[in-house]
N, C-alpha and C positions, 0 to 999 in steps of 0.2 A: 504493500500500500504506500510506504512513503517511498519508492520505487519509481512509482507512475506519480505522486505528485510531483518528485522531483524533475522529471523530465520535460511535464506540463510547464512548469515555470521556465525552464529552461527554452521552448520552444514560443514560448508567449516573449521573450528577452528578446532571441534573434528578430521575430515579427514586427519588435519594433524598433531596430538599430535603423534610423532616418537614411533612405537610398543607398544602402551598399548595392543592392540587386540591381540598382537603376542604371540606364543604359546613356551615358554622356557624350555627345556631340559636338565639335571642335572646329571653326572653319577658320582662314587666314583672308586678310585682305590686305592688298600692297599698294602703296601709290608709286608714282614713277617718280624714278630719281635722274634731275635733270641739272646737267653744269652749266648750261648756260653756255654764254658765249668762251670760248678757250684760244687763248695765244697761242701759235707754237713758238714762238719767237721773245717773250717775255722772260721767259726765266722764272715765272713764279708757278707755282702747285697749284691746280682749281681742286677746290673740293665743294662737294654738298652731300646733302642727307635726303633721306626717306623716310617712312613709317611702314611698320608690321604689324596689325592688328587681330589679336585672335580671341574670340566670342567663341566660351563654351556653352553648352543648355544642356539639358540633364544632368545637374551634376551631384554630388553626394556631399556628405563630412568627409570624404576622400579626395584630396590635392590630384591634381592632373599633372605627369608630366607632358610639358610639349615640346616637342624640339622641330626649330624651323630650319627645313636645310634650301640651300639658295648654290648652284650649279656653276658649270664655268658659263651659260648665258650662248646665244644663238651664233656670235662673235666666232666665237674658238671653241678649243679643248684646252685651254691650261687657265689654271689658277690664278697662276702667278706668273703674268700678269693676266688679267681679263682683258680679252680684247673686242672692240665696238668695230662695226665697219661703215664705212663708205665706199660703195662697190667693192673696189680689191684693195683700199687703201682701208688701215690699220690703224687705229688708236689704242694707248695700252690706259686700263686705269685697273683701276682695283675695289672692292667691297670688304670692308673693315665692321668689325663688332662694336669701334671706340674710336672717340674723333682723334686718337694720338693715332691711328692707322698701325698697330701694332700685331693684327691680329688677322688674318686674312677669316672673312665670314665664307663657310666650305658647306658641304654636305657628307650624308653617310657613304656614299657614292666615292666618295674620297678617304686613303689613308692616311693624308697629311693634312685636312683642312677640316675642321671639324662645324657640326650644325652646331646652331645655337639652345641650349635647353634652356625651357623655364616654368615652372613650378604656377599652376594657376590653382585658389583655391576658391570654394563658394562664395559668396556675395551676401550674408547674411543667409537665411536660411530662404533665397529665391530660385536655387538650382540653377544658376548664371554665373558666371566667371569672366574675366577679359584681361591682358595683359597690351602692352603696347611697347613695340622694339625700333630700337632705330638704327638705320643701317646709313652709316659713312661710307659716303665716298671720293675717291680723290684721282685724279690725270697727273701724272708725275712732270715736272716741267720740261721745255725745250726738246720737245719731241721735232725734230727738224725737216724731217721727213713729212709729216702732214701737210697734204692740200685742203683748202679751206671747201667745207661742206657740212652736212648731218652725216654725223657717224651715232649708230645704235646698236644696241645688244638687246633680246627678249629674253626671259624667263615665263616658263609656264610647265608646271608640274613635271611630275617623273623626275625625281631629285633634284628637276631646275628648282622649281618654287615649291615643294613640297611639305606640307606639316604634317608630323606623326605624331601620335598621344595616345595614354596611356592613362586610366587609373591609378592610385598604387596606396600599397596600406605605412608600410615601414619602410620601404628600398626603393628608392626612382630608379626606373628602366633606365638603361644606357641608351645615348642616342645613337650610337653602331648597332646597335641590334632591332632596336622599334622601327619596326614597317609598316604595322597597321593598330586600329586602322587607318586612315588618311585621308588628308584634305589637298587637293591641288589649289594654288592660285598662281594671278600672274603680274609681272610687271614689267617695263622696260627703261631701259636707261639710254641718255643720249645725251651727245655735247653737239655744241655746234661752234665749228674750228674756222675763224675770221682769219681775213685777210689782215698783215697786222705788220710792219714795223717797228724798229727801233734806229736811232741813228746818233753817232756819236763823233766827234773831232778832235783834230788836233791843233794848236795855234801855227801860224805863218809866221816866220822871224826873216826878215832879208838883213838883219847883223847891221854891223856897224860901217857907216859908210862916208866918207871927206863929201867932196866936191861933186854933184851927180851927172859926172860927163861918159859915165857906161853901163851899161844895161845889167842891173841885179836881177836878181832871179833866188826863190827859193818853193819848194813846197809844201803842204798842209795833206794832212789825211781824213775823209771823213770814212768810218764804218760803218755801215748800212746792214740789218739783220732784216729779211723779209720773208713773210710766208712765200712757202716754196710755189712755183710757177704764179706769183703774182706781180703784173707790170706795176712798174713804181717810175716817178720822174723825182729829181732835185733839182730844184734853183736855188740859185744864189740874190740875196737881198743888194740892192745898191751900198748897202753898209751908212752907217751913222755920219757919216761929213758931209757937212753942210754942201747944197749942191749936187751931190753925186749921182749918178743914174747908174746904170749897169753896164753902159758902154766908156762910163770914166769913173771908177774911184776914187777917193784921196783919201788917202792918211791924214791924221790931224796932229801938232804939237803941243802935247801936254800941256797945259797952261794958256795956249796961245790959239789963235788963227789958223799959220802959217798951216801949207797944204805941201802935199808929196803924192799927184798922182801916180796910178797902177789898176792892174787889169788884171784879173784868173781867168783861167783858163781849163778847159776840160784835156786837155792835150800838149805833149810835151814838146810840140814845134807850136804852139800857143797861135791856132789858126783856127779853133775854138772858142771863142768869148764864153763865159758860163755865166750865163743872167737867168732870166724868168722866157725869155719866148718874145722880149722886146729888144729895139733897139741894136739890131743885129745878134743878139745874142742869143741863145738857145737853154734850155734846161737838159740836163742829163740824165735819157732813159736808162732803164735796165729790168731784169726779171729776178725775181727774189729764188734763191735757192734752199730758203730754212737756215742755211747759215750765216756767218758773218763773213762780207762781204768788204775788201778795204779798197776805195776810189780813193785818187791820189787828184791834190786840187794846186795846177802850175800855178804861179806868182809871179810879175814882170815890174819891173820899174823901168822906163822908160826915161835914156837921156832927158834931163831938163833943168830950167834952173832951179839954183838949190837955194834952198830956203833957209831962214836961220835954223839955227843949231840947236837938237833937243830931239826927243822923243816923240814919231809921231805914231799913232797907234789908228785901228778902225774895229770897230765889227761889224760883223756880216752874219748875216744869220744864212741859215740853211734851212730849207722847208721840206720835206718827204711827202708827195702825196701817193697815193695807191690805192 
């Protein structure tokens, strides 16, 4: 007799342990992760982020594990790096678990990049749960190689975007081994890689000079980094002295007036003028290769009288268009 009442309690206990029996449901939702406009020519890192959100229903007093695994993407087959396309050109970036990028975000599909787990538990007692992840990412700089266009990668299920989960009482499932059940979703990523320069120089010294009865000459360097296959022009500015146009510059004397005309040139028999596209003069095309590029800028001083004595100095600007 106290046999069978003990087992009645016993059985009336389990009947009412709140959803162990119940059957929990897990889905993922991704937004795209987009960088925006990207240099290859800059030198600087783009990065941006995303969101991973996963909504349980049925759930119990028992914690879910989930683990989201995210693939190497429609791009390639490797990790490290992930690569986006534009036709057969190639951008490399990457998908990190942390905005220090320390951690490549993998899947189980992989033995060296691992999914992301995490532990979702009820929601008061509404049999709902949700967690929210954020996935970094970053284009590593001065990819030189890049032609300007939309480069993208997809994800969508089958270890691309795949969430697995699991119930569990005392031990979370390992995410190498949980395959079901499962939730596909998808997302895609994209940059879009600008036509883009950078231009830097060097100063013009024509040195020290008496009487100016012979023709000085010295030259200036400017370097030009441009997205690969993009036409670019330079001109040259008339330069700060008073008067000047681009078919005659002057130098000016520190302190003073006094003038010392001169003329650059894109060419070293100085048959060239380098102005803007006035005045006889022309600007200097070229096509950007991704990398840096050094144009060399002649310098003429022309017989004439000479001025008093002193330093005369000018600048000229340089404009890059493309």
């Amino acid at each position: 007799m106290k046999r069978a009442l003990c087992f009645a309690f016993l059985s009336a206990c389990f009947a009412c342990m709140p959803g162990i029996a119940q059957a929990q449901t897990c889905t993922a939702v991704a937004s795209n992760l987009n960088f925006g406009q990207v240099s290859p020519v800059a030198g600087t890192t783009a990065s941006a982020s995303s969101t991973i959100t996963i909504n349980c229903t049925g759930m119990s007093v028992l914690p879910v594990r989930a683990c989201v695994n995210i693939g190497t993407g429609s791009g390639g087959g490797s990790y490290l790096p992930r690569i986006a396309l534009n036709g057969t050109n190639q951008l490399q970036y990457n998908l990190y678990t942390a905005s220090g990028g320390s951690t490549v975000w993998g899947s189980r599909g992989s033995t060296t990049y691992a999914p992301i787990a995490v532990d979702i538990t009820e929601n008061g007692m509404s049999g709902t749960g949700s967690a929210t992840l954020t996935v970094y990412g970053r284009v590593p700089a001065s990819q030189t190689s890049l032609v300007a266009g939309t480069y993208a990668s997809s994800f969508a299920g089958a270890l691309q975007a795949e969430l697995d989960y699991q119930a569990y009482l005392l031990v979370a499932p390992a995410c190498a081994s949980l395959t079901a059940p499962n939730s596909a979703f998808s997302f895609t990523v994209s940059a879009n890689v600008i036509n883009d320069c950078t231009i830097a120089s060097t100063n013009i010294n024509f040195g020290t000079a008496g009487v100016l009865n012979s023709t000085l000459t010295a030259t200036g360097t400017l370097t030009v980094a441009c997205t690969k296959n993009d036409a670019y022009s330079i001109s040259l500015s008339p330069g700060a002295g008073s008067g000047a146009s681009v078919a005659d510059r002057v130098m000016t004397r520190s302190g003073g007036t006094d003038k010392v005309h001169y003329q650059l040139y894109q060419n070293a028999s100085y048959s060239l003028p380098w102005g803007d596209g006035t005045n006889g003069t022309t600007a200097l095309t070229g096509t950007g290769t991704g990398s840096s590029q050094s144009i060399t800028v002649y310098a003429r001083v022309l017989p004439q009288t000479t001025p008093q004595a002193g330093t005369y100095i000018d600048t000229v600007i340089a404009t890059i268009t493309y």
